[in-house]
C-alpha positions as CSV (number, residue, x, y, z in Angstrom):
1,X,0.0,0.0,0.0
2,X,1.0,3.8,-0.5
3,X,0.5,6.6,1.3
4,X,0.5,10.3,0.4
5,X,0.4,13.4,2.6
6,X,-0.6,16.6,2.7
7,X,-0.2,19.6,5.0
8,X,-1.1,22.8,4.2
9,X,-1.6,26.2,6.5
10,X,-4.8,27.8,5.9
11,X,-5.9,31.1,6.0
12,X,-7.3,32.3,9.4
13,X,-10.9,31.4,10.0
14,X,-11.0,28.9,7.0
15,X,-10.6,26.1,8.9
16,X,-14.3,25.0,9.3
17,X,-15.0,26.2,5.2
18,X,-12.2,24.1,4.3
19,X,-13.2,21.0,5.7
20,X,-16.7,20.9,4.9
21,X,-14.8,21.3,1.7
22,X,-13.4,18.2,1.8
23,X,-16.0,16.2,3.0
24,X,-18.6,16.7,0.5
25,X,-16.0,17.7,-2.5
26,X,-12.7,16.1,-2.3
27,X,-13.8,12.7,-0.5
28,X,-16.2,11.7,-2.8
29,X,-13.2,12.2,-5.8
30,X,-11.3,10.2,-4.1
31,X,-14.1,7.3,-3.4
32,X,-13.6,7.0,-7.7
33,X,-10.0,6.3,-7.9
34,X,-9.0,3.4,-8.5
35,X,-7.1,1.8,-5.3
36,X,-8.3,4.4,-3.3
37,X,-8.3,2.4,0.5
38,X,-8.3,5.0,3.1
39,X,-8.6,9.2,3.6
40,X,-8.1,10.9,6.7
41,X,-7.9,14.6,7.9
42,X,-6.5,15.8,10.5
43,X,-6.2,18.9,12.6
44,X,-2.7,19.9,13.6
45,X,-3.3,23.4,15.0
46,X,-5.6,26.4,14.6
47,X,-5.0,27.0,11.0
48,X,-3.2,23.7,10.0
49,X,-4.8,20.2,9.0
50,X,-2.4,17.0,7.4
51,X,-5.0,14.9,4.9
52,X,-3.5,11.6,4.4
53,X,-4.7,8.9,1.6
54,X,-3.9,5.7,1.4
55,X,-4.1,3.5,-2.1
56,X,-3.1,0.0,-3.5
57,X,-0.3,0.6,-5.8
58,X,2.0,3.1,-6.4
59,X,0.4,4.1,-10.1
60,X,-3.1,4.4,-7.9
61,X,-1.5,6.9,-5.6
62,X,0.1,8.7,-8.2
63,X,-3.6,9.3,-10.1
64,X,-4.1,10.8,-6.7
65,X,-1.0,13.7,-6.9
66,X,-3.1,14.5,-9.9
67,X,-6.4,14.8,-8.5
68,X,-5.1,16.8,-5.6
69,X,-3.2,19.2,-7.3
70,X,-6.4,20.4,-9.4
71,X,-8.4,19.9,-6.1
72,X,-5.9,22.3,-4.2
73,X,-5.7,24.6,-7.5
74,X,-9.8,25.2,-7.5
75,X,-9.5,25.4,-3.1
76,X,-6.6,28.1,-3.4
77,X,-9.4,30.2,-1.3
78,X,-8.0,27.9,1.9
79,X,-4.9,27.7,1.5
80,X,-2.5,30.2,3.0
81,X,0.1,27.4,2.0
82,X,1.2,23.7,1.1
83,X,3.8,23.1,4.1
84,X,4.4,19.5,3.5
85,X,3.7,17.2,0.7
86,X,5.3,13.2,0.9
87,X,4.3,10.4,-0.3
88,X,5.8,6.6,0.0
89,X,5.2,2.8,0.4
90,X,3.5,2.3,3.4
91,X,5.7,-0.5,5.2
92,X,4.3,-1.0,8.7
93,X,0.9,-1.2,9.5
94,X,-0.8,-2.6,12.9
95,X,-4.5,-2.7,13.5
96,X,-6.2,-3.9,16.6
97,X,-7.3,-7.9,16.7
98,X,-11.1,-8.4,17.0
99,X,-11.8,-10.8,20.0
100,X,-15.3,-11.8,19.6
101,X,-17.6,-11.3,23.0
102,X,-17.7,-15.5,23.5
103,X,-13.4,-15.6,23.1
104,X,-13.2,-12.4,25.2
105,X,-15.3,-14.1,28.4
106,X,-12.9,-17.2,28.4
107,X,-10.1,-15.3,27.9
108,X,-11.1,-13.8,31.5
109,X,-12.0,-17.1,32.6
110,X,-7.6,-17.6,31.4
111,X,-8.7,-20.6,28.8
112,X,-9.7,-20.9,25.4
């Protein structure tokens, strides 16, 4: 899987505006291309937020760059500036195991 990231620095009292933006604009983009796994936005300070994608393949991320870049382009409103852009192969991942209700209650019982 690859990831790509984005931080930008809004304009004061954007914020709000910008991610209403993104949830009804740039997420459903995203939802058609091909690969797309995972989006994420987050809030790293008054005027700053990081959106991070994930995707399948490298050539699914990279139709990504594309989207974003005429996404950010038609946005510009928002955006103060782009602080950070990466993007890479995503080589450790860890998500919590699902212990169903039945397997939790013996595990507190200490069998299985």
């Amino acid at each position: 899987m690859y990831l790509e990231i984005h931080t930008y620095d809004l304009i004061p009292g954007t914020r709000e505006e910008f991610i209403q933006h993104v949830q009804e604009r740039l997420v459903p983009l995203l939802n058609h291309v091909p690969g797309f796994r995972a989006f994420t936005l987050v809030e790293v300070g008054d005027n700053n937020v990081t959106l991070i994608s994930t995707f399948h393949t490298l050539a699914d991320a990279q139709a990504c760059s594309l989207l974003m870049r005429d996404w950010i382009v038609e946005n510009a409103d928002f955006i103060q500036e782009v602080t950070q852009f990466s993007a890479g192969q995503l080589r450790v991942q860890n998500e919590p195991v699902r212990v169903s209700s039945t397997d939790y209650e013996e595990l507190l019982q200490g069998t299985f």
